[in-house]
Structures are given as structure tokens and as C-alpha cells.
N, C-alpha and C positions, 0 to 999 in steps of 0.2 A: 504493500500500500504506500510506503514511503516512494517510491518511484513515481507511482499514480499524482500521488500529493506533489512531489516535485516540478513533474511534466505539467499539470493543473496550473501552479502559479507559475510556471515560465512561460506558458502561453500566455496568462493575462497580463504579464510586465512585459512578454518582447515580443510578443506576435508582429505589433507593428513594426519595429526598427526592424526583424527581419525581414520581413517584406518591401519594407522602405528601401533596403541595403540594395534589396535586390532589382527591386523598381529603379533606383538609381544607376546600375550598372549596366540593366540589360533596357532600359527602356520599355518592355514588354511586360504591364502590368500584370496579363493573364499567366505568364509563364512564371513569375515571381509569386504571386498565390500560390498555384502549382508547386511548387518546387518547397515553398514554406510548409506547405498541408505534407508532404513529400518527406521531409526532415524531420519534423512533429511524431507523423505515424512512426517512422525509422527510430526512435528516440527511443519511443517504448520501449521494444526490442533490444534495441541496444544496452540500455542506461539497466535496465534487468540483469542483462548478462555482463555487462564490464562497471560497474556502479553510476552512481550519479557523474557526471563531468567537475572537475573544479570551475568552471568557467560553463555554464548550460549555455548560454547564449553566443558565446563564440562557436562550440560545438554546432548549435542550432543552424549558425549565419553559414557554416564552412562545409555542413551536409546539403542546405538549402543551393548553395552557390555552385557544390559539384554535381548536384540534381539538373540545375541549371546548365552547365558545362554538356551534361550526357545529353540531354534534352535537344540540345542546338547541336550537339553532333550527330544524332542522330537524324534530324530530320535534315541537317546539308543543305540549308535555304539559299545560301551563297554566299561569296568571302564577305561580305557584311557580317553576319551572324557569325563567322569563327573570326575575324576577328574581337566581336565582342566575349565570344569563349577565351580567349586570349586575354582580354582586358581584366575577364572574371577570374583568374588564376593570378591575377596584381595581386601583393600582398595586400598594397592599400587600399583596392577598392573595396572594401568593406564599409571604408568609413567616408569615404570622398562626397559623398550624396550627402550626408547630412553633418560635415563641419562646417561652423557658422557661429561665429563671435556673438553676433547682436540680439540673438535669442538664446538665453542661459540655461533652458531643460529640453534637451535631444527629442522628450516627448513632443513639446509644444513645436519645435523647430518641423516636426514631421508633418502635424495637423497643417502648421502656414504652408509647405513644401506643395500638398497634397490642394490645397484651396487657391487654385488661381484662377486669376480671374477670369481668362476666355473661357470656362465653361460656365454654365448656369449656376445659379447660386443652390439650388436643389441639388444640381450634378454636384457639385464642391463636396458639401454637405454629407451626401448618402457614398460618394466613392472616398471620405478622409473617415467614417464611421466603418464601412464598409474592409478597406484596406488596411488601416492602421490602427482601429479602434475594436476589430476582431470581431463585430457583429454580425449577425447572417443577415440573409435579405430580409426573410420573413422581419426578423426585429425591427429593421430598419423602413420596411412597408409601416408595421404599426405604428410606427414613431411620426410617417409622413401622412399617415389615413387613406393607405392606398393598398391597390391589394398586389399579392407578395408578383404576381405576373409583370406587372407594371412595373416595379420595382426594377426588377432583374433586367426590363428593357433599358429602362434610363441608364443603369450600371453598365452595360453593353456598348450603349448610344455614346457614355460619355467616353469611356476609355477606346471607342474606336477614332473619339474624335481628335483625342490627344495622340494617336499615333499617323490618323492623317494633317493633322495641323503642325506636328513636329514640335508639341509642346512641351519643354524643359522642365524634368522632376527637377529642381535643385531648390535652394535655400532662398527667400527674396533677401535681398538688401534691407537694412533698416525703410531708409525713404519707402521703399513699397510698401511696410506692414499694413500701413493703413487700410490701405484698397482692400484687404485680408481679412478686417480683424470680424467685418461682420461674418462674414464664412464659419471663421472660427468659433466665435461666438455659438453660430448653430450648431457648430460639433458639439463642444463640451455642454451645452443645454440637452440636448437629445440623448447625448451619452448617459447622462443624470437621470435624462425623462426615463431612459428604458429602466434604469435600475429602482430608481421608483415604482414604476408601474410593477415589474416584476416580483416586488416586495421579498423578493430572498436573494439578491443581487445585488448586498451595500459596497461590493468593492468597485460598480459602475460608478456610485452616486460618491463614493470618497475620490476617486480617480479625478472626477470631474469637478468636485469644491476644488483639489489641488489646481489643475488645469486655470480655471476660473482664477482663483488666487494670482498665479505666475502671471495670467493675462494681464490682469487690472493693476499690476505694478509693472507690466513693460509697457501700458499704453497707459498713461494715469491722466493723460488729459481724453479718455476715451468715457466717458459717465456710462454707458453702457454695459462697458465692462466690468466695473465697480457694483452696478447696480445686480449684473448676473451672479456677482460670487457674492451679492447679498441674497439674493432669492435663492440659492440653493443652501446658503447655511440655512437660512429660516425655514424650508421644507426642511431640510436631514436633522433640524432639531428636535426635532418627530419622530425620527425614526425609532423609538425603543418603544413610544405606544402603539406605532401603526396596525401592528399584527399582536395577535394573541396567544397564548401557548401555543394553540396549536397551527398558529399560522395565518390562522383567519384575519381577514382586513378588519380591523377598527376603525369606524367613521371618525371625525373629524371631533365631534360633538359629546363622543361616548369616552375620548381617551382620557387616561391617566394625567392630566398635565403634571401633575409632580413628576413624573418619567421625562419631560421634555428637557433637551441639553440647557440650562439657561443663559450659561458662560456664550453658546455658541446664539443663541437669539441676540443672547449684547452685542455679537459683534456683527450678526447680522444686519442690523436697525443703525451702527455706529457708519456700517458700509452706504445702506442706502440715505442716511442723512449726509455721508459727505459727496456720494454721488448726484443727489437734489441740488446741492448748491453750485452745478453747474447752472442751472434753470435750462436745459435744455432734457426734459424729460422723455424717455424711451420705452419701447414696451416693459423690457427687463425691470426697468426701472418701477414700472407701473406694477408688474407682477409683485416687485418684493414689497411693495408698501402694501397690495393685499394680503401677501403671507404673513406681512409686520402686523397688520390688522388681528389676524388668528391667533400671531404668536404669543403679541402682546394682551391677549383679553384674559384675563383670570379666571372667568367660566364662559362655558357657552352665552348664557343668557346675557354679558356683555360684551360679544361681539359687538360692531359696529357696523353692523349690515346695512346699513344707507351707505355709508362712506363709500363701503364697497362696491355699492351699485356706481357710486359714482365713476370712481376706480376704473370699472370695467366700462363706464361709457366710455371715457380717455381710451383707453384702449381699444374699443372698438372702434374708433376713429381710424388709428394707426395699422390694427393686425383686425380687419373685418374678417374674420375665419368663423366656420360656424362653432369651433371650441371656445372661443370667444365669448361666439352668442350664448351657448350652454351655460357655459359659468354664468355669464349677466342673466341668464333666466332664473337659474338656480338662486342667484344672491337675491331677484326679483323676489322671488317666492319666499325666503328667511326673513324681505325686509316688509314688505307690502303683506305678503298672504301668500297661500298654497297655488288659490288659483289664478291669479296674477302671474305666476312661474309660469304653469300651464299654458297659458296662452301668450307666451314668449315663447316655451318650447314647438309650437308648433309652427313656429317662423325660423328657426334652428337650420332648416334641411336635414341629410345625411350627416348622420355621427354613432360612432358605436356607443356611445356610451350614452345615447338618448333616453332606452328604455328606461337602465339605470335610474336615471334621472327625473324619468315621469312616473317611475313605482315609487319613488322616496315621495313625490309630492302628493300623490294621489292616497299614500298610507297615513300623510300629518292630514287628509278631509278625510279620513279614515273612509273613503272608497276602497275594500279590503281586495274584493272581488276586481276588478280595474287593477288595482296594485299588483296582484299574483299574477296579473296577464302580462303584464310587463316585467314582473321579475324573471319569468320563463322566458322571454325576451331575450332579456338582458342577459341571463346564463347561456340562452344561446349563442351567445355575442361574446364571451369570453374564454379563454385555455387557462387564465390563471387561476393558477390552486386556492390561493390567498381571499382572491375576490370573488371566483365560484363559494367557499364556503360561507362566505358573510351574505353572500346573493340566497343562498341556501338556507341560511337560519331566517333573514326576511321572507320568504315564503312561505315558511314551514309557518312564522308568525300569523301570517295573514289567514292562509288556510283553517288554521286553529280558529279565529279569531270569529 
């Protein structure tokens, strides 16, 4: 099992710098996945029979890169490709792709590497999540509200465009970060969102407060980015009441707040007050003054759900999405009445997480019968363990009832 556990956490710390390593040298993003999944399985086996490596990640980069080597020999594409087998047996190209002074953690230097700007800001986004951040497609569908088909084309679309455009993995220059940092920005949120959502997944959402951190002290005249590593302390402040022994999701309403980190709210609330006095206000920015809203109430019952309507009109301005709309329905419905919510939700459009959302409001008019037809819904609607079981025990409620 210690092999297992080994292999485990050296995929979550170097999946992407191998793959980076290798994107960097061969240019062919598909053949650098290839070659990293390649190294990975080899690993098992190996690291079983000869022990753990002193060095996992050199090992990883130096099976990865002669997986690589066979690969282009094999298929004889033409002296282009063996000379890059040539280049792949440098001792230094391992590291060539990603030395770079002006970004201080190799992680973060990877995300800016991977986020340039001739592709779409979605393509950025899903191929730095995708490549470097070790997620599958399906994850990265649900992260974008798309389904996993669609997904897998844009991944396709964009790394074909980067190999017909002849566009350069390397490091930006300082002056470039800028153009980058909204890119980035959507990595390390999304990275978070999955681990969130996943609720047994805190090494995505600790990965991604660090990330966030590095950001917002190499761009500090960026309020965005100050305002992101405040909304993800103030969610992961949470994290110890979110689930329940046994797993199960805790609403918002029902947790323990003496389990909440409080150290980590302070400095939540310390980030998004000195991100505000930019005055140039941003989604993120909007996001964590409503986590601040939640973080800072001492019970449910003083919440300050007007504020938050407010909140999310701003934001809806900015980010019209219909997750958006869902949350302003939902704060409608906590601050006005139940069915106030309701008939916001049905201006919403497509959202998985609809049902959800109209079985909570339809169970406070105590419509019970209405409520269980949306909770069946809503379980239909999700794979997660955490939030199938709390979907479960509301039904079981209403049926009772």
C-alpha cells in the first residue's frame, strides 16, 4: 500500500510539471499526456519491484520522456520528429520549458505557460485544468455546465489549434502576465470549485487557496486576484462542517459554526476589505463579500439576506450566467419568501442544480409532495456521494411527512 500511497500523491504534486516538461520539448501536447499516463502506469510496477525512487519525479519526467523518444521513433514522421527525439535525450530539456525568474512557484509558472492568449478564454481555462491540473474531462464539463462530449471537442479544437498556429509553450515575460492573469484566475477558481463540489477532495481546494495566495502577491495591483484568495478562504472555512460523519453534505444553515476555521475567515474578510479599496469591484470580488456575508453571521437567522440579494444583482450585471441567476433566486426566496424564489427560479433556464433548489423552497411552503418530485430530480442530477445522501435524507423527510 505504501507504493499505492506514494504513486497517489506524486500524481497530485507532479502530474502537471511532467506533462509541462514534456509539452515543452516535444510541442505535441497529445503525445506528452500519452507518454505521462505511460510513466505513471510503469511506476506501479516498477517502484513494487525496485522501491520507491529517491527522486519520484525525476524518475516520472525521465520514463515519461523515453516513452516519448520510442513513440517518435516508432512512428518515423520525418527528420523533424527525430530531431526533437534528439532534443528529448538533452540532459536539460527537462527543465528549459519552465525556467523563468519572474514567477516564483514552477506550479503557477505552468498555469501562465499553458493560458495564452490566442486561444479562447474557455480553451485556456479547460486545456491548463485539463493538462496541468490533472482533471478529467468529465470534471472539467461539470465545472463548465457542459456535457462531458462537448468538453472533449473544445480540448481537441484547442490543442489542434496550437499546433496549427505554431503557438509557443514557454514562460510569458513579466510585461505579459497581465493579459494572463484573468485565465489564470479561472484555473485556480475551478480547481477549488471541483474540490468543493466533490466534498472529499480538500487537496483540490488547499492546492488552489495556495495558487490564489502566490497570485495576488505577484499581481497586487490586480483587486481580483486578492478578492479570489479571499473567497476561497471564506468557503474552505467551512470545510470541517460541510459533511457529516458519514459524508453526507451539511446545508449551509444546519452546520456546526463553532467547526468553522475562524483564524482563516479573519483573513478572508482582511483580503476582500483591502481588495474593495481599489473601488474597482469584480465578480470574485462580489463572490467573497457574499461568503463574508455567511461567514461572518453568528446564526443562520442573522444572515443578511437583503445585502445579498443585493450582492448578486452586482453580479449579475457582470457574470449574467444562469448560476448566477440560481443563487439570486435562492437569496430571493431566504430574503423576501419561498415563493418569490420560485418564480425567479423559473426564469433561471438550464442548471443542474435547479431541482435542488426548487425542492428546498417548495419544502420551507411545506408543498411536501412538489418537494419529493424535485428531490428525485435532483438525485437524478447528481454522482456525488456526499450530496446524493443529504438529497436522500430530504426525501425520505418529505415522504414521511
Amino acid at each position: 500500500m505504501r507504493v499505492e500511497r506514494e504513486l497517489d500523491e506524486a500524481f497530485r504534486r507532479d502530474w502537471g510539471r511532467v506533462v509541462a516538461t514534456l509539452i515543452g520539448v516535444t510541442g505535441d501536447w497529445d503525445l506528452a499526456e500519452e507518454a505521462a499516463q505511460e510513466a505513471f502506469a510503469s511506476a506501479l510496477t516498477a517502484w513494487r519491484r525496485d522501491g520507491v525512487p529517491a527522486q519520484p519525479r525525476a524518475w516520472l519526467i525521465t520514463t515519461a520522456r523515453n516513452r516519448a523518444v520510442d513513440r517518435i521513433r516508432r512512428e518515423r514522421v520525418g527528420a523533424a520528429k527525430m530531431r526533437e527525439a534528439a532534443f528529448l535525450n538533452e540532459p536539460d530539456a527537462v527543465s528549459a520549458a519552465t525556467v523563468d525568474t519572474s514567477i516564483p512557484d514552477d506550479r503557477l509558472r505552468l498555469i501562465f505557460t499553458c493560458c495564452h492568449p490566442a486561444l479562447a478564454f474557455e480553451a485556456q481555462v479547460a486545456l491548463a485544468l485539463r493538462t496541468l491540473c490533472g482533471l478529467t474531462t468529465a470534471e472539467i464539463a461539470r465545472s463548465f455546465l457542459v456535457p462531458e462530449a462537448t468538453m472533449a471537442k473544445r480540448l481537441v479544437r484547442a490543442k489542434q489549434k496550437i499546433a496549427t498556429a505554431g503557438i509557443p509553450y514557454r514562460v510569458p515575460p513579466a510585461h505579459q502576465l497581465p493579459r494572463r492573469t484573468s485565465a489564470v484566475l479561472g484555473v485556480v477558481y475551478l480547481l477549488f470549485h471541483e474540490g468543493y463540489v466533490a466534498l472529499d477532495r480538500p487537496e483540490l481546494c488547499e492546492r488552489a487557496i495556495q495558487l490564489a495566495a502566490l497570485v495576488a502577491d505577484l499581481m497586487p495591483d490586480d483587486p481580483e486576484a486578492r478578492g479570489l484568495h479571499a473567497l476561497l478562504l471564506l468557503l474552505h472555512a467551512r470545510a470541517a462542517a460541510r459533511t457529516d460523519p458519514d459524508g453526507a453534505l451539511v446545508p449551509l444553515e444546519e452546520q456546526d459554526r463553532s467547526r468553522w476555521d475562524a483564524a482563516m475567515i479573519d483573513a478572508g474578510t482582511r483580503q476582500i476589505r483591502d481588495a474593495m479599496r481599489a473601488e474597482r469591484p469584480g465578480p470574485y470580488q462580489l463572490q467573497a463579500l457574499i461568503a463574508a456575508c455567511h461567514a461572518t453571521a453568528p446564526t443562520p437567522a442573522h444572515t443578511d439576506w437583503a445585502r445579498i440579494v443585493t450582492l448578486y444583482d452586482g453580479l449579475a450585471t457582470l457574470v449574467p450566467s444562469a448560476t448566477v441567476r440560481l443563487n439570486r433566486a435562492v437569496a430571493v426566496g431566504m430574503s423576501t419568501g419561498p415563493d418569490a424564489g420560485l418564480a425567479l427560479l423559473d426564469e433561471v433556464g438550464d442548471h443542474p442544480l435547479l431541482p435542488a433548489a426548487r425542492a428546498d423552497l417548495l419544502r420551507r411552503l411545506g408543498r411536501r409532495a412538489d418537494a419529493a418530485d424535485q428531490y428525485r430530480r435532483a438525485l437524478a442530477a447528481t454522482d456525488v456521494a456526499g450530496e446524493r445522501a443529504y438529497l436522500e435524507r430530504r426525501l425520505a423527510e418529505c415522504i414521511a411527512s
